[in-house]
N, CA, C and O of each residue as an XYZ file, in Angstrom:
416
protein
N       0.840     -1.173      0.000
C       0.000      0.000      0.000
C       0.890      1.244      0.000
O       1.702      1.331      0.922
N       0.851      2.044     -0.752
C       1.009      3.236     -0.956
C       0.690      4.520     -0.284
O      -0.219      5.250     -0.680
N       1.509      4.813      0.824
C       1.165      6.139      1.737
C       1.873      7.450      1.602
O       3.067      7.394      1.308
N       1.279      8.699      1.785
C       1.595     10.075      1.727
C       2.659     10.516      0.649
O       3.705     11.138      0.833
N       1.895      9.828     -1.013
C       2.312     10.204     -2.191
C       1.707     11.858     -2.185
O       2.411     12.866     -2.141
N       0.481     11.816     -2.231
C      -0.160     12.953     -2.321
C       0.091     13.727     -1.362
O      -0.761     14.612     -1.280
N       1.424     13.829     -0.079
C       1.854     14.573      0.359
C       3.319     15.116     -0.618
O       3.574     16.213     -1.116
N       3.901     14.129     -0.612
C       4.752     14.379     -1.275
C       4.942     15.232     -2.577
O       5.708     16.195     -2.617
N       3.951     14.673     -3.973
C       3.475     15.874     -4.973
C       3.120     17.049     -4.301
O       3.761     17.953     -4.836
N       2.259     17.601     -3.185
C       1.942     18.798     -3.043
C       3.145     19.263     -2.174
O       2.757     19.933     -1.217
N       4.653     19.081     -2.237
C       5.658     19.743     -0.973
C       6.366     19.636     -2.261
O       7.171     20.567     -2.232
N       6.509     18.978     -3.424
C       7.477     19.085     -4.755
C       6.860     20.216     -5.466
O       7.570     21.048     -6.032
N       5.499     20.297     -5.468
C       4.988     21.616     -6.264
C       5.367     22.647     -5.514
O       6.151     23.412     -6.076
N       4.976     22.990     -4.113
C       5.290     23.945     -3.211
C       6.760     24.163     -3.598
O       6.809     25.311     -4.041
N       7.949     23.624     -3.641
C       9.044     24.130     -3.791
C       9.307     24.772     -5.105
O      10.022     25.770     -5.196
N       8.552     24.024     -6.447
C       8.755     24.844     -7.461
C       8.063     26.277     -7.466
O       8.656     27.286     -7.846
N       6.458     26.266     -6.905
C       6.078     27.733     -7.128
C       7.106     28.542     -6.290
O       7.496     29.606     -6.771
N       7.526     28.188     -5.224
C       8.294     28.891     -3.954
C       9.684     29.792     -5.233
O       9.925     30.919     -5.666
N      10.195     28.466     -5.343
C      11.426     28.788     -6.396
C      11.187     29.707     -7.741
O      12.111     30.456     -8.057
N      10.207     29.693     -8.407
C      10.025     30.787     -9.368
C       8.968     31.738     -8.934
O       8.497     32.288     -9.929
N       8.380     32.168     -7.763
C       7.787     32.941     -7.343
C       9.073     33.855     -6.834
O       9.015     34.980     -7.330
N      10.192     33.662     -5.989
C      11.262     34.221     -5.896
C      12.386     34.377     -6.986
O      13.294     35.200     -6.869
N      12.282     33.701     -7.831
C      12.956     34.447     -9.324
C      11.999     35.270     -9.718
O      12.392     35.351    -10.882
N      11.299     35.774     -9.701
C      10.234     36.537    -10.493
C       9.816     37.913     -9.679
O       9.404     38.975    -10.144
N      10.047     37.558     -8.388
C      10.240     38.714     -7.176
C       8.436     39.080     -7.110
O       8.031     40.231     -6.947
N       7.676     38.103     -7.238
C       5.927     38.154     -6.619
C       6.477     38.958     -5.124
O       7.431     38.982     -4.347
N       5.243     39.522     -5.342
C       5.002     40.247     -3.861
C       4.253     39.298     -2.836
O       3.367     38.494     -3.125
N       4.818     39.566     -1.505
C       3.934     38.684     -0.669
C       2.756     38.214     -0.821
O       2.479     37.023     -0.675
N       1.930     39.131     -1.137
C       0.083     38.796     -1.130
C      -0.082     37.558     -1.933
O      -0.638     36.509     -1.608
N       0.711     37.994     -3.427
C       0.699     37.436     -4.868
C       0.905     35.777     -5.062
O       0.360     34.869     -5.690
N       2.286     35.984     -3.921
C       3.084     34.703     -4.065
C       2.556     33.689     -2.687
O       2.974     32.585     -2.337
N       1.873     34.239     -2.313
C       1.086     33.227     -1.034
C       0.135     33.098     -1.090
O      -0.224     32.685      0.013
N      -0.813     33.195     -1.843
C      -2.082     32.932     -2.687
C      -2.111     32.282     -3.921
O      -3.100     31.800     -4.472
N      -0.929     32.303     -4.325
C      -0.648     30.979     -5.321
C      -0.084     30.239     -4.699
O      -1.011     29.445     -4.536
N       1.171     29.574     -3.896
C       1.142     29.250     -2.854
C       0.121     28.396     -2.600
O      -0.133     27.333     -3.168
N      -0.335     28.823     -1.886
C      -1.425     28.193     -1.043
C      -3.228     27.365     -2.424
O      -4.172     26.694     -2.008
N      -3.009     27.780     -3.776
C      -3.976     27.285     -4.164
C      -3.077     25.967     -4.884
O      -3.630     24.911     -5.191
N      -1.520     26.243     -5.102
C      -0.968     25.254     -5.992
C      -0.921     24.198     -5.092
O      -0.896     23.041     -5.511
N      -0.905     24.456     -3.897
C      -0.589     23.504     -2.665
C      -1.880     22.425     -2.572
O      -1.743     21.202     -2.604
N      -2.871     22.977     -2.477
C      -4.154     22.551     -2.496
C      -4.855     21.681     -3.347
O      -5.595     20.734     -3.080
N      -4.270     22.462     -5.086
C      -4.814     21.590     -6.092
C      -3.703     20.728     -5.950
O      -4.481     19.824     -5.648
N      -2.650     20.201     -5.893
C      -2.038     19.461     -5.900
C      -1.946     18.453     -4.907
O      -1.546     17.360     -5.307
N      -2.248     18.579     -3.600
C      -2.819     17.779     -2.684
C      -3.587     17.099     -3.309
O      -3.055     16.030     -3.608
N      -5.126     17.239     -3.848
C      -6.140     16.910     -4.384
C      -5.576     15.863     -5.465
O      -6.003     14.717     -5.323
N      -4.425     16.148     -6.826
C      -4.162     15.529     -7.544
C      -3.816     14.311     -7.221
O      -4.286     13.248     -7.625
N      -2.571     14.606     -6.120
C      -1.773     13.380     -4.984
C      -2.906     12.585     -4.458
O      -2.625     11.412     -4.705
N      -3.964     12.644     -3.898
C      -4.653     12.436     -3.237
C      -5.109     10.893     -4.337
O      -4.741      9.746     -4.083
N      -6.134     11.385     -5.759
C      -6.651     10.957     -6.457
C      -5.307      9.923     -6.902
O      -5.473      8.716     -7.076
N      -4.347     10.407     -7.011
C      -2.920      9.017     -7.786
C      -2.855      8.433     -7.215
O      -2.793      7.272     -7.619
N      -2.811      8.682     -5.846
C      -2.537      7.835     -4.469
C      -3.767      6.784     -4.340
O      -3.568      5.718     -3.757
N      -4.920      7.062     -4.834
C      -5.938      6.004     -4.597
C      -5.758      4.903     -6.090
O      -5.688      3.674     -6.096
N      -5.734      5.529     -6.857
C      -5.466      4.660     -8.108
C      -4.507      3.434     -7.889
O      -4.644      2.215     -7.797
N      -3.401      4.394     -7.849
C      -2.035      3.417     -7.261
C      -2.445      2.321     -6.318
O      -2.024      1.187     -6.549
N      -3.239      2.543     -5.256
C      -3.452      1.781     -4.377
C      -4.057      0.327     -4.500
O      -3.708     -0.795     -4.132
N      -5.278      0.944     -5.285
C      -6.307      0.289     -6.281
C      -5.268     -0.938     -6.983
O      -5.460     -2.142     -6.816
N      -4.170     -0.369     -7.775
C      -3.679     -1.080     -8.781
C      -2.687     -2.449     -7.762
O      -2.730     -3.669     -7.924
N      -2.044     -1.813     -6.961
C      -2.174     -2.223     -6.083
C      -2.108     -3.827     -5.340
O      -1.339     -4.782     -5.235
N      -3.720     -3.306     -4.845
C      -4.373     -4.508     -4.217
C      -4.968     -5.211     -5.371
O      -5.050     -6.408     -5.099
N      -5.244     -5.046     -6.098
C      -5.913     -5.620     -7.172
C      -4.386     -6.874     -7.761
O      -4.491     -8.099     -7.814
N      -3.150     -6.076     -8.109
C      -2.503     -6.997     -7.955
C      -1.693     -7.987     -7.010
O      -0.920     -8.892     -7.325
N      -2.142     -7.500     -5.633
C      -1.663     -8.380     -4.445
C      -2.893     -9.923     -4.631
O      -2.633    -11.082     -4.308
N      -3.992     -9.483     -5.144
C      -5.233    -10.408     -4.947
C      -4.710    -11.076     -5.904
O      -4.348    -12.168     -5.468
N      -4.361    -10.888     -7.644
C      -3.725    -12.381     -8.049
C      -3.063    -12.538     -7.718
O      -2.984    -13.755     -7.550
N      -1.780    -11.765     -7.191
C      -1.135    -12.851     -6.470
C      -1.469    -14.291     -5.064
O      -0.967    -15.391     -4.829
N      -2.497    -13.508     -4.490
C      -2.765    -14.524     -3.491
C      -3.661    -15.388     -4.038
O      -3.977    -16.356     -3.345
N      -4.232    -15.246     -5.312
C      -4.911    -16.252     -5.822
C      -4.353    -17.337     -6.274
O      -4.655    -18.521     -6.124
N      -3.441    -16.782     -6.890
C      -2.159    -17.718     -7.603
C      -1.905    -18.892     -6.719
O      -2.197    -20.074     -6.901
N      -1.055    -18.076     -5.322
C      -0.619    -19.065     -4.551
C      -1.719    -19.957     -3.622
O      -1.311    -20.822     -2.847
N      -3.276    -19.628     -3.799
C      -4.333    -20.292     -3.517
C      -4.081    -21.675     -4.395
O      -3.960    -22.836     -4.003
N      -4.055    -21.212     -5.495
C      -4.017    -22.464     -6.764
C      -3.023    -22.993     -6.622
O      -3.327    -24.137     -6.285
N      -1.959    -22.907     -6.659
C      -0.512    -23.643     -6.318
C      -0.939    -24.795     -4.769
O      -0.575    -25.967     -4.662
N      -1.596    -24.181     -3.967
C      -1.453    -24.824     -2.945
C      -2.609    -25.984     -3.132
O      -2.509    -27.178     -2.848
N      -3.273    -25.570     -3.463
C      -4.813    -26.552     -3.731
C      -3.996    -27.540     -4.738
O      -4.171    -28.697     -4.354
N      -3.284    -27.494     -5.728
C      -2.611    -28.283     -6.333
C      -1.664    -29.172     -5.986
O      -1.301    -30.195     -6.566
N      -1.277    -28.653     -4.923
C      -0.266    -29.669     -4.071
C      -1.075    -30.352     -3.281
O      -0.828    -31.555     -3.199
N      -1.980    -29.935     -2.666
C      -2.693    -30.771     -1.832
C      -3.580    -31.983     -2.757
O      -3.726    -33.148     -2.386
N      -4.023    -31.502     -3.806
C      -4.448    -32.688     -4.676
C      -3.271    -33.434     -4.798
O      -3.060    -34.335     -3.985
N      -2.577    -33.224     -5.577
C      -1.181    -34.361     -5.990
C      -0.786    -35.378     -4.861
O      -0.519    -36.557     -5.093
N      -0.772    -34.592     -3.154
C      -0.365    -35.440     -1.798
C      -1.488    -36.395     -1.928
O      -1.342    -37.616     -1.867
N      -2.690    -35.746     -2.122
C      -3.777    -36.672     -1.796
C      -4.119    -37.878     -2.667
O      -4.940    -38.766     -2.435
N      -3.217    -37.703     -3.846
C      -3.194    -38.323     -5.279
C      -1.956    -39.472     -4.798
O      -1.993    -40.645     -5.169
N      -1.146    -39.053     -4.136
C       0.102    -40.124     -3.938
C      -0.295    -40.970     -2.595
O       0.173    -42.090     -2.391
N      -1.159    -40.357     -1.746
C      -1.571    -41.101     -0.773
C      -2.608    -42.132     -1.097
O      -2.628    -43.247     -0.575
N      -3.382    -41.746     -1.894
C      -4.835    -42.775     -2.428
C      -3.886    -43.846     -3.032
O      -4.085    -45.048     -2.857
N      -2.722    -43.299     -3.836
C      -1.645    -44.383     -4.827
C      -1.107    -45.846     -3.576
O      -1.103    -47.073     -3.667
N      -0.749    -44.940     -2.590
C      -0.192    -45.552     -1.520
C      -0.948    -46.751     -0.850
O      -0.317    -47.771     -0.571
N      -1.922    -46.677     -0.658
C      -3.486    -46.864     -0.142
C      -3.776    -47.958     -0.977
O      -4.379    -48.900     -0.464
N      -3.427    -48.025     -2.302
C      -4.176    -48.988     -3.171
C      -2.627    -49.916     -3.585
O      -2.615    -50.711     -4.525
N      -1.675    -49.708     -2.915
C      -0.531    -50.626     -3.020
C      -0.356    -51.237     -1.558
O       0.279    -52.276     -1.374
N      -0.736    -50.786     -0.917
C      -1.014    -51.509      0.576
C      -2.203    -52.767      0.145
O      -2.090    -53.984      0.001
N      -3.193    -51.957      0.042
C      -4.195    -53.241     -0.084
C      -3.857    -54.333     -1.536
O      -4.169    -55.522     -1.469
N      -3.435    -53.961     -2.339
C      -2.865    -54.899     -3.544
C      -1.893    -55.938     -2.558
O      -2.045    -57.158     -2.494
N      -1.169    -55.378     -2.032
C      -0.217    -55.941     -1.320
C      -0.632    -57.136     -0.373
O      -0.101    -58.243     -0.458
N      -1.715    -56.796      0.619
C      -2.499    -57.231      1.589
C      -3.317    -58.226      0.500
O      -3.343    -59.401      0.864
N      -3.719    -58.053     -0.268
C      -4.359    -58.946     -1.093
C      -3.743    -60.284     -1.693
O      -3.996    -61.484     -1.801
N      -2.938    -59.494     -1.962
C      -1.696    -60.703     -2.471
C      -0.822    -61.820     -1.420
O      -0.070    -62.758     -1.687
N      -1.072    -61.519     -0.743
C      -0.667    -62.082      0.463
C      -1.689    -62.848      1.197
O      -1.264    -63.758      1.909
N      -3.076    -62.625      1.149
C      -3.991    -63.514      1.260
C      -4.114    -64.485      0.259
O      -3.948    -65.668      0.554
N      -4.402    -64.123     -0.962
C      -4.455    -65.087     -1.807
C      -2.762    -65.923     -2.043
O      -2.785    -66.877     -2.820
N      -1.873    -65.697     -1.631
C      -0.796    -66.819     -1.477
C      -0.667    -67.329     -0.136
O       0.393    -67.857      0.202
N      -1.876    -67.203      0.862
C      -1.518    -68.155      2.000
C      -2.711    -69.262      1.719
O      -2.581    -70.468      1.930
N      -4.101    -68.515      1.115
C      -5.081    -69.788      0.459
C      -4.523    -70.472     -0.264
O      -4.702    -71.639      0.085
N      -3.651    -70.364     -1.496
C      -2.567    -71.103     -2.176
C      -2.432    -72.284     -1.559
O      -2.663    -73.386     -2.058
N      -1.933    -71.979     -0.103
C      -0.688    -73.233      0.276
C      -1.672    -73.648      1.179
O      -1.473    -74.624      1.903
């Protein structure tokens, strides 16, 4: 999960308006009222990437845990596949061994 992207974009914008608001020599009022709206819409932007991202995300954590759902269900068939195997060579076995003591 993805946390305080949309802080981050709005403190990278803040430094650029900061930085060409002082090359440009804005007057206080000017340059803190842009400031403060670039800060804002850009929060908002961060905000909205930050959920997407998130989205994208979990969405791909879920195949992954699906994946390894299926992997595991597959192993557990195959054990259960070598044990039934096991199971039916015991009793072949047991069988065979009855019918060679009626034999004799």
């Amino acid at each position: 999960m993805i946390r305080n992207i949309h802080i981050i974009i709005m403190l990278i914008s803040g430094i650029i308006v900061s930085i060409i608001g002082l090359i440009n020599g804005y007057d206080l009022k000017t340059f803190s009222l842009t400031l403060l709206i670039v800060l804002i819409i850009f929060f908002f932007i961060g905000s909205i990437l930050q959920n997407i991202l998130n989205k994208i995300y979990m969405q791909a954590e879920k195949k992954e845990k699906q994946k390894q759902l299926i992997e595991m269900d597959e192993e557990i068939n195959r054990i259960k596949a070598l044990d039934s195997d096991d199971e039916d060579e015991e009793d072949s076995d047991a069988l065979r061994e009855e019918t060679e003591e009626e034999q004799y």
